[in-house]
C-alpha positions as CSV (number, residue, x, y, z in Angstrom):
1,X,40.6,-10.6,25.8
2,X,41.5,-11.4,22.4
3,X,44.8,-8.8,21.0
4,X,42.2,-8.6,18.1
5,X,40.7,-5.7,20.0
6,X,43.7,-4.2,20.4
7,X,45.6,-4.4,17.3
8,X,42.3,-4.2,15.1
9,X,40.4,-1.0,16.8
10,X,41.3,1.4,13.9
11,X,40.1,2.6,10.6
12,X,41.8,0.1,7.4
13,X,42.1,3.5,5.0
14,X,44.8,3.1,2.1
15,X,46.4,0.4,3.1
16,X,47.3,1.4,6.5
17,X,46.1,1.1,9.9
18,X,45.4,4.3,11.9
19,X,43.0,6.0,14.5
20,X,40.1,8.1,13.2
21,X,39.9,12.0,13.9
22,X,37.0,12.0,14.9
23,X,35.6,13.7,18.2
24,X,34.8,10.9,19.7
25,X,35.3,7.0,20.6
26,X,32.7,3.8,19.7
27,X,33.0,1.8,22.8
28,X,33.3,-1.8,22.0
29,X,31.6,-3.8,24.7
30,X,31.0,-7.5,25.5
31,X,26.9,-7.4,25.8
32,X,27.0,-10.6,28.0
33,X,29.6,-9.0,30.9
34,X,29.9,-5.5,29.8
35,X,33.2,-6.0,29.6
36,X,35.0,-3.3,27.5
37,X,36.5,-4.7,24.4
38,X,38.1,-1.8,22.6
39,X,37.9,2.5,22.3
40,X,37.6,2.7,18.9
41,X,38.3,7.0,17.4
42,X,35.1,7.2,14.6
43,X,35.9,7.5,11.2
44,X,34.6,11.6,9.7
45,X,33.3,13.0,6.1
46,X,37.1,13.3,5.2
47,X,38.4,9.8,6.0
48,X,34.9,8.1,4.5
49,X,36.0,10.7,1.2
50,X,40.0,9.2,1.6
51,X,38.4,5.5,1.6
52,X,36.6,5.9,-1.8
53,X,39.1,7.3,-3.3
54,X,41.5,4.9,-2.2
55,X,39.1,2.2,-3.5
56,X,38.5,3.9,-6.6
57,X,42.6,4.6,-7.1
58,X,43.1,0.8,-6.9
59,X,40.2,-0.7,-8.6
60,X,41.5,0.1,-12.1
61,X,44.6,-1.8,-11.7
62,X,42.5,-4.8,-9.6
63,X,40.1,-5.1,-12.9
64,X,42.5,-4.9,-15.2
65,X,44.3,-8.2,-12.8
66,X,44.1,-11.3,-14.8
67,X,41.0,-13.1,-12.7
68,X,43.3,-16.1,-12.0
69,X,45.7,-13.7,-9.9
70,X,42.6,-12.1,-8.4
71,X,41.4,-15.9,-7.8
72,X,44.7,-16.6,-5.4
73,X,43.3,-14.1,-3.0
74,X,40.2,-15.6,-2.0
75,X,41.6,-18.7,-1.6
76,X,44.4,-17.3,0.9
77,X,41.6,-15.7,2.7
78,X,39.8,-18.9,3.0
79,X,42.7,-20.6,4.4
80,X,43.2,-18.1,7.0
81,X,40.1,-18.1,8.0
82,X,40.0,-22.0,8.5
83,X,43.9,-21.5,9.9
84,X,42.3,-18.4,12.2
85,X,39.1,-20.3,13.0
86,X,38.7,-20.8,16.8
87,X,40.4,-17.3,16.8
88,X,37.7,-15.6,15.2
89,X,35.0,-17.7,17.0
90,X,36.0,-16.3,20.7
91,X,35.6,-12.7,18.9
92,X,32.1,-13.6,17.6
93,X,31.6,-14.7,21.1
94,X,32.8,-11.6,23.1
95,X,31.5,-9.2,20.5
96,X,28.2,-10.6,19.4
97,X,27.4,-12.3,22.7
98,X,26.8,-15.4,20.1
99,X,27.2,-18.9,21.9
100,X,30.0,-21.3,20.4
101,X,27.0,-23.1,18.7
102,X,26.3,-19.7,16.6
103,X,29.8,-19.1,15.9
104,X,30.0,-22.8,14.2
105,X,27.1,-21.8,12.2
106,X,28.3,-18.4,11.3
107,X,32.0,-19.6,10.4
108,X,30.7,-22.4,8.2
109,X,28.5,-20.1,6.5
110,X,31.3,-17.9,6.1
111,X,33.5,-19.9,4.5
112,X,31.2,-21.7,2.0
113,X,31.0,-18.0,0.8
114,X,34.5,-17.9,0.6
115,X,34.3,-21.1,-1.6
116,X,32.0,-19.8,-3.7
117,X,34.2,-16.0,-4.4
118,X,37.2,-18.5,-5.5
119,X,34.8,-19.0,-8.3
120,X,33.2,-15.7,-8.8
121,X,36.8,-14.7,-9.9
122,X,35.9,-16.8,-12.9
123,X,32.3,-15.8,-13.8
124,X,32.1,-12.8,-15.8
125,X,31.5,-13.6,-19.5
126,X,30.6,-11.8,-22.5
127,X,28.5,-12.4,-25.7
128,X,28.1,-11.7,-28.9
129,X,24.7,-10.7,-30.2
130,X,23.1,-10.9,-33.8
131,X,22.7,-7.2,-35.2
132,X,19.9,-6.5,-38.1
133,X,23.0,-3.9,-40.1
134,X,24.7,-5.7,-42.1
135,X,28.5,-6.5,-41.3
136,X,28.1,-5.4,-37.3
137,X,29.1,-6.9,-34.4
138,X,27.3,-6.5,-31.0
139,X,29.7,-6.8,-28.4
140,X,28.6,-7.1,-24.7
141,X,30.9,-6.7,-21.9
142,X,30.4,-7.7,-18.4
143,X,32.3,-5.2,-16.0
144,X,33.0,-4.0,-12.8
145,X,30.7,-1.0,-11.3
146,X,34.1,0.5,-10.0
147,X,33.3,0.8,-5.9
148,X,31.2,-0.6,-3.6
149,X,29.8,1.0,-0.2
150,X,28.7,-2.2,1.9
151,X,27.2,-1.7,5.1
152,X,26.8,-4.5,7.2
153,X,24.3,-5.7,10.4
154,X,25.2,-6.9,13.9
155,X,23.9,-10.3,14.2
156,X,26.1,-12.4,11.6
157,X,28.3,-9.5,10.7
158,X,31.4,-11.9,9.8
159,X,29.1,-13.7,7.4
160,X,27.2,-10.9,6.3
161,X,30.2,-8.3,5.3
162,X,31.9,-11.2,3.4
163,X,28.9,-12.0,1.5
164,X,29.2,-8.8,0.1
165,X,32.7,-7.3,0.2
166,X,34.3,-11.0,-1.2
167,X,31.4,-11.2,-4.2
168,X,32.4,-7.6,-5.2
169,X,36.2,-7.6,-4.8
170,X,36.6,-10.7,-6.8
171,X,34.5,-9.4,-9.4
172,X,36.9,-6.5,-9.9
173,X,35.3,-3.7,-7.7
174,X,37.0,-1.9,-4.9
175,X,35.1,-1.8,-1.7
176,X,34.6,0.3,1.3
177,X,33.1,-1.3,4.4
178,X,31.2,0.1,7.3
179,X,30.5,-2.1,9.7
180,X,27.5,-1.5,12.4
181,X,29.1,0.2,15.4
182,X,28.1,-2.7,18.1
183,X,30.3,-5.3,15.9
184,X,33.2,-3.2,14.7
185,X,35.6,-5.7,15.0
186,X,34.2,-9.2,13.9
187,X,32.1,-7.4,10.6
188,X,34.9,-4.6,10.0
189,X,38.5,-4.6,10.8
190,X,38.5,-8.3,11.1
191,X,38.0,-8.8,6.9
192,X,40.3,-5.8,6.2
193,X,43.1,-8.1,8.7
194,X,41.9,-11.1,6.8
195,X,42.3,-9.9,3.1
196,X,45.7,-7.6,3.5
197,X,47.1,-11.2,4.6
198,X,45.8,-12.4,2.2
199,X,47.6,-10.4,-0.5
200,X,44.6,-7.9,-1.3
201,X,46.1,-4.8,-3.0
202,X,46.4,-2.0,-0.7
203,X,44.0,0.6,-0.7
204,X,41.5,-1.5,-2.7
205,X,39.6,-2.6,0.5
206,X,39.2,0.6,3.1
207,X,36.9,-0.2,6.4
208,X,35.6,3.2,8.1
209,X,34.4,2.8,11.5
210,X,32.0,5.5,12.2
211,X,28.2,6.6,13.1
212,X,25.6,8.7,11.4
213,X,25.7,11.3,13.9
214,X,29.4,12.2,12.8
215,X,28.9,11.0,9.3
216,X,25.5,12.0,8.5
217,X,24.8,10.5,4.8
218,X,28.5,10.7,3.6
219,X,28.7,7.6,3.2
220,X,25.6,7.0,0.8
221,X,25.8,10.4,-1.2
222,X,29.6,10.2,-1.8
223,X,30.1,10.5,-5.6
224,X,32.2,7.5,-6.3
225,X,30.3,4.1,-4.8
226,X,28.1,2.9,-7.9
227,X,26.7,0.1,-5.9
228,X,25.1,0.1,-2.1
229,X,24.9,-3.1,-0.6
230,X,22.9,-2.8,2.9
231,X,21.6,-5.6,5.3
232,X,19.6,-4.3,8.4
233,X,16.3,-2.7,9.2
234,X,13.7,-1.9,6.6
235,X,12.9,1.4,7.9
236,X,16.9,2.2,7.6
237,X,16.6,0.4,4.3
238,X,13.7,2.8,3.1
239,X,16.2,5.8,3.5
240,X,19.2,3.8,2.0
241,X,16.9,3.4,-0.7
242,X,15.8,6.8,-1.4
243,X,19.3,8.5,-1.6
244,X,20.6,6.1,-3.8
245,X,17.7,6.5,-6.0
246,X,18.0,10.5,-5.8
247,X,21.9,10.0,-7.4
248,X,20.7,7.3,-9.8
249,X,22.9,4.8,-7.3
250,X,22.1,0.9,-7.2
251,X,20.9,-0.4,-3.7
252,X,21.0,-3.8,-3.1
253,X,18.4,-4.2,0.2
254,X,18.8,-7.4,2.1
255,X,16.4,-6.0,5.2
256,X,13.7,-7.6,7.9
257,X,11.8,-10.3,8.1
258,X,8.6,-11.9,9.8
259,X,8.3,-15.2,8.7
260,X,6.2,-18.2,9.8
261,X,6.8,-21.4,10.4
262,X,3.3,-23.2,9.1
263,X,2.6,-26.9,10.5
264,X,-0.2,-28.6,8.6
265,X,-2.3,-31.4,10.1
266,X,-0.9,-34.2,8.5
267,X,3.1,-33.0,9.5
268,X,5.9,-34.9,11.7
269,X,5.0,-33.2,15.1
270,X,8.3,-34.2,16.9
271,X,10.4,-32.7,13.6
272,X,8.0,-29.8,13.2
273,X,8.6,-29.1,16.9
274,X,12.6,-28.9,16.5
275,X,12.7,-26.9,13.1
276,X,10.3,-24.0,14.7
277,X,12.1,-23.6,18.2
278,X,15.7,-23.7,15.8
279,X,14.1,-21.3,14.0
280,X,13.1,-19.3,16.5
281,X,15.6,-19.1,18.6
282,X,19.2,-19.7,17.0
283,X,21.2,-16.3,17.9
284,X,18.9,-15.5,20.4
285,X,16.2,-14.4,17.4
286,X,18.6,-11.8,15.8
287,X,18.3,-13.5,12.8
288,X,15.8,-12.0,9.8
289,X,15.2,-15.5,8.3
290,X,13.4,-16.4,12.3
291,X,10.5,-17.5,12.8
292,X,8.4,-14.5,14.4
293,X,5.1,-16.8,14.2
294,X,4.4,-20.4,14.6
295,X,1.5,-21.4,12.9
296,X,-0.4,-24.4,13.7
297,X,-3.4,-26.5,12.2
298,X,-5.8,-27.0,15.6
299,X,-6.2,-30.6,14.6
300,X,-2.1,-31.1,15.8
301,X,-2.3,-27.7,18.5
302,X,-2.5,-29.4,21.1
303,X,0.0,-32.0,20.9
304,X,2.5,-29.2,19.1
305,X,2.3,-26.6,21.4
306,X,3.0,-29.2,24.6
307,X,6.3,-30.2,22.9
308,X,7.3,-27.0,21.5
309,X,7.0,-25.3,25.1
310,X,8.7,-28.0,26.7
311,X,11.7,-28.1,24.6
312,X,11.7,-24.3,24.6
313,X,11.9,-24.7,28.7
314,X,14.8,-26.8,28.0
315,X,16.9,-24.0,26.2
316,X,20.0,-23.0,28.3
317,X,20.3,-19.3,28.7
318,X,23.4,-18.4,30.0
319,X,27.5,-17.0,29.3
320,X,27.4,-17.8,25.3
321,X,31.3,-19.1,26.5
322,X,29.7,-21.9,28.0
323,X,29.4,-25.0,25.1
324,X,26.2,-25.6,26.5
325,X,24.5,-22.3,26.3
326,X,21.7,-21.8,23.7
327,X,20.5,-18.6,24.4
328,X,23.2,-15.8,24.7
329,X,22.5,-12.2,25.1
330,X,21.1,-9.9,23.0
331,X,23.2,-7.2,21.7
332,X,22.3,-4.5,23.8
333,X,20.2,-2.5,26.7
334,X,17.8,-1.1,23.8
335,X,16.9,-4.4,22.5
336,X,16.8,-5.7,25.6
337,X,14.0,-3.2,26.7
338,X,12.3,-3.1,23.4
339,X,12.0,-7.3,23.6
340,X,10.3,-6.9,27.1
341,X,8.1,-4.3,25.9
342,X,6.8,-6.8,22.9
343,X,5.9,-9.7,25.3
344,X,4.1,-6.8,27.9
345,X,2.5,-5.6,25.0
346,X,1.4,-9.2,24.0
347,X,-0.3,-10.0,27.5
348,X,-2.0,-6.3,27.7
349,X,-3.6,-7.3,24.3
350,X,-5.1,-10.7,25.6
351,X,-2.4,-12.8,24.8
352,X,-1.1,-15.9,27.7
353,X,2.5,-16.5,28.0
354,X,2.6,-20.1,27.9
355,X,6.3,-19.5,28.9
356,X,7.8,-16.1,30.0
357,X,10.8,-15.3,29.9
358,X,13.2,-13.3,32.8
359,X,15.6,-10.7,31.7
360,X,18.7,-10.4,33.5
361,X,20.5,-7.2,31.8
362,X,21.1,-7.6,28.4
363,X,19.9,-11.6,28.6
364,X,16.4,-12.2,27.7
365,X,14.9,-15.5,27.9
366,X,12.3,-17.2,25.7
367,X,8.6,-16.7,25.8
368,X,6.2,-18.2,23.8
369,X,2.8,-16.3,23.8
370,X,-0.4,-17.5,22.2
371,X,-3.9,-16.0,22.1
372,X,-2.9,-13.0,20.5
373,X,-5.8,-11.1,18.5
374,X,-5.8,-11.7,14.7
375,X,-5.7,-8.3,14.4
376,X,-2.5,-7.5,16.7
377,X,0.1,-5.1,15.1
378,X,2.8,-7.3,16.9
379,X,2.0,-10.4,14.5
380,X,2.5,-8.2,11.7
381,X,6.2,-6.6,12.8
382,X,9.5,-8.0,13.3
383,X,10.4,-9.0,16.1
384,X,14.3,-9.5,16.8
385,X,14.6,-11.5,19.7
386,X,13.7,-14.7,21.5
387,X,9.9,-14.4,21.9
388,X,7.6,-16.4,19.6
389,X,3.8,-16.0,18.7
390,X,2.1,-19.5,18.7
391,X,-1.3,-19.1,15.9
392,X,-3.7,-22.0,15.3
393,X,-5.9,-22.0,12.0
394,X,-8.1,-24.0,10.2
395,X,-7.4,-25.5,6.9
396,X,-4.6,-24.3,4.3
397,X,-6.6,-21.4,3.3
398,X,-6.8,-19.7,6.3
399,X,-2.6,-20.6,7.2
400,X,-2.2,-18.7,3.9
401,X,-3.4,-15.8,4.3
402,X,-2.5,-15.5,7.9
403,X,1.0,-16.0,6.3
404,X,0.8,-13.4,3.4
405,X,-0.8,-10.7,6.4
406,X,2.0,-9.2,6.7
407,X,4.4,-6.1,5.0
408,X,7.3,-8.5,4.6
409,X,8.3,-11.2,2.8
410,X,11.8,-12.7,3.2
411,X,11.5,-16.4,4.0
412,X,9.6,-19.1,5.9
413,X,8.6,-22.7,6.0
414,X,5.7,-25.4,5.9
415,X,6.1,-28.5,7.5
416,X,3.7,-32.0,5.9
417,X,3.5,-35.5,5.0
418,X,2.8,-34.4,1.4
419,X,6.3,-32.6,-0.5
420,X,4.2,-31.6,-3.5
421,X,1.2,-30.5,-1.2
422,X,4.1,-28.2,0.8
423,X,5.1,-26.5,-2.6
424,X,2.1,-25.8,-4.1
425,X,1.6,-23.9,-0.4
426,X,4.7,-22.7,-1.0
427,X,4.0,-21.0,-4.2
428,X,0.8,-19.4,-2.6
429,X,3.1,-17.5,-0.4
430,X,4.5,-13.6,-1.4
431,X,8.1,-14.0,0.2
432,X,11.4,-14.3,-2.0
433,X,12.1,-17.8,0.0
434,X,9.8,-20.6,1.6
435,X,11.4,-24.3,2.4
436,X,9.2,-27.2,2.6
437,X,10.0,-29.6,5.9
438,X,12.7,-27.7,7.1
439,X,13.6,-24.6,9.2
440,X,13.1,-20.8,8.0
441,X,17.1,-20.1,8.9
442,X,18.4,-21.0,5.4
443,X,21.3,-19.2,3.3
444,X,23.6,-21.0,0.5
445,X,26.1,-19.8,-1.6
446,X,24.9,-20.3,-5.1
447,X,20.7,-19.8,-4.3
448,X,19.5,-16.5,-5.2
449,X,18.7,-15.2,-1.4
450,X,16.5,-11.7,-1.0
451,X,13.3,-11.1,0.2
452,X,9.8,-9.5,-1.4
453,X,7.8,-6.5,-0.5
454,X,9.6,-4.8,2.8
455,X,12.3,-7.4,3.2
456,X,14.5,-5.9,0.5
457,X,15.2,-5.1,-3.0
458,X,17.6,-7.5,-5.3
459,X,19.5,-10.7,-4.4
460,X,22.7,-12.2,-3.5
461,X,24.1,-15.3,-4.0
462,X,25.4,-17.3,-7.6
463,X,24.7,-15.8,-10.3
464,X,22.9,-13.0,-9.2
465,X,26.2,-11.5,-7.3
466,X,27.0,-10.6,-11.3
467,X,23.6,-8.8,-11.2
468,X,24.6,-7.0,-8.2
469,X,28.0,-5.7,-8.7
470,X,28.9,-5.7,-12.3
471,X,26.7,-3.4,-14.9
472,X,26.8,-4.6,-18.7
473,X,28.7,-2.6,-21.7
474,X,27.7,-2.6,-25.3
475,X,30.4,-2.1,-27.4
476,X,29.6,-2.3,-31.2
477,X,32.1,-2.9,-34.2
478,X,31.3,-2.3,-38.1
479,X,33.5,-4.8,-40.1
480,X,31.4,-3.1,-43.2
481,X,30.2,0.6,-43.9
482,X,27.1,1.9,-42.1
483,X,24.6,3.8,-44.6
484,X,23.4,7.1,-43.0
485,X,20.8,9.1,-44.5
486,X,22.1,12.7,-44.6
């Protein structure tokens, strides 16, 4: 077992390391082996009060920090992370139950992000604006919102709490992280580690390990975060969103996805066939960007669906340590159980399991299932796991709006011999992402990445980080004398 889970079980608060006070312990386990990775002491109210006001003590100084110094950080961080790489992949393994091939993909992912904060450093710029009164000058400052609460998922919560907390602390904020209690380590302690070696001022980054039941909605309603950045369930996003918006808060709501993988009749079948089970199945389907529903012309079904459910029969389920494993566990008993319920609710509505898969405690195999009714509520939900819905259709019109039938709208893909034909489908779809001839599982460090109608509010990414974590200050100078009429 990695001493990460030994030295890193505690709450980051003020620069130091220490257990919470809470009454009670997160158990750490490994959801492949149940092996017990740490006893972590949860974080209350008054230690998620110490770590904002830690963040907020050291965030004037950090944005006053010429950016160049601030730069130097993130690129320390990066090269610990490359330094600390097969390191941190064992603990994505253990924790996550991710295979070695989803570690890669995670720690790649990671890093670009890293890349890309080295820069962020650098970004902010201000303007000056034409004013109608004679001899003024508009002034318009980009700044800091102070502190940011990020709260970050378990299925790439490495990536995911970097893609916040590195955006925001090079931009001049201080940050407070809460990481989801089945990944602790790997999306909490793990960046504090990472950044105080990196030469992070103390206190400016604060990690809180804790649970709603102790916590309640401390975390949200506390008066100094200006920003909330969450990634996880709509229906947790929906609350997120309403307490932020009762204290005038900004939420930035990166949430669930159902996206479909369309294949019209004129696409490579063999390529088609290896972007949708990808898609599908990378991290086990924990991934919001997968590819609940397969759609397929019926002029290709046939052929398709014979190579997709062989290759899908192919998939090594298995110990996620093994290099050859594919399919890993899922991340606990609940999603276990709810992942067997989908597939028996599947059959009991008329669908055939073309492939169904065993579950052997927390490792569920792959189905596929086809024959579901149009009008089945499971086609319309997310489903986060390894089970896919198969979906023929006729014509482009039909794939459409079998696409759009859905609340969410995150990401998804069309695969044809036509580019220009696969965009102009692409436009017709109401999700913030679609790729043409590739897989749905897409995220890049400069590409504005967010999701429309249920799948969230806002985007990260480039550009649009500025948009997320810095707020815009007008600051006007008369060289001249105003003329006031009384």
């Amino acid at each position: 077992m990695s001493s990460y889970f030994t030295d890193l079980a505690q709450q980051y608060i003020g620069g130091e390391w220490r257990p919470g006070t809470g009454s009670w312990d997160i158990i750490d386990f490994n959801p492949y082996d149940d092996e017990k990775l740490a006893s972590i002491t949860i974080a209350t109210v008054d230690e998620v009060d110490q770590a904002y006001r830690s963040a907020a003590r050291a965030q004037k100084e950090w944005a006053a920090t010429n950016p160049y110094a601030r730069r130097a950080v993130f690129e320390k961080a990066l090269r610990l992370v490359e330094e600390r790489e097969e390191e941190i992949a064992e603990v994505i393994v253990a924790e996550l139950g991710g295979t070695r091939l989803k570690a890669a993909f995670e720690l790649h992912l990671a890093k670009e992000f890293l890349r890309e904060s080295v820069h962020l450093a650098l970004a902010p710029e201000g303007r000056i604006i034409p004013s109608p009164v004679d001899g003024k000058e508009n002034r318009v400052y980009r700044v800091p919102v102070g502190v940011v609460g990020v709260i970050s998922p378990f299925n790439f919560p490495f990536l995911l709490s970097l893609k916040s907390v590195a955006p925001a602390l090079a931009l001049g904020n201080g940050v407070v992280l809460k990481p989801h209690q089945n990944t602790p380590v790997v999306g909490g302690s793990l960046i504090g580690k990472i950044f105080e070696d990196a030469g992070l001022p103390a206190g400016l980054l604060n990690v809180v390990i804790t649970d709603i039941a102790e916590i309640g909605d401390a975390f949200l309603e506390h008066p100094i975060p200006k920003v909330i950045s969450f990634t996880g369930s709509d229906q947790v996003g929906r609350h997120v969103a309403t307490v932020c918006a009762s204290l005038f808060k900004r939420a930035v709501l990166e949430l669930g996805g159902n996206s479909a993988l369309v294949v019209l009749d004129d696409a490579d079948v063999d390529y088609a066939v290896d972007a949708a089970v990808f898609s599908r199945y990378v991290h086990q389907g924990q991934v919001c960007m997968a590819a609940n529903r397969v759609l397929v012309d019926r002029a290709v079904a046939d052929e398709f669906t014979e190579k997709f459910v062989a290759k899908v029969r192919s998939l090594k389920a298995g110990d996620p340590r093994d290099p050859e494993t594919v399919i890993g566990p899922v991340i606990n008993s609940r999603q276990a159980d709810a992942l067997m319920g989908v597939v028996e609710q599947a059959l009991a509505e008329g669908g055939t399991a073309l492939v169904h898969g065993a579950r052997r405690e927390n490792l569920v195999e792959p189905s596929v299932v086809t024959g579901l009714p149009a009008d089945s509520a499971l086609l319309r939900q997310e489903v986060f796991g390894p089970v896919a819905f198969l979906v023929p259709f006729d014509g482009e019109e039909e794939a459409v709006r079998i696409v759009n039938d859905t609340p969410y709208g995150l990401s998804g893909a069309v695969h044809t011999g036509d580019v220009e034909r696969g965009v102009r489908f692409a436009k017709q779809i109401d999700s913030g992402m679609f790729h043409v001839n590739d897989g749905t599982v897409h995220d890049e460090p400069i590409v504005p990445f967010g999701g429309e109608k249920h799948s969230g509010v806002g985007r990260l990414n480039g550009d649009t980080m500025l948009d997320a974590f810095t707020t815009t200050k007008w600051i006007s100078v008369q060289h001249g004398r105003s003329g006031f009429p009384f």
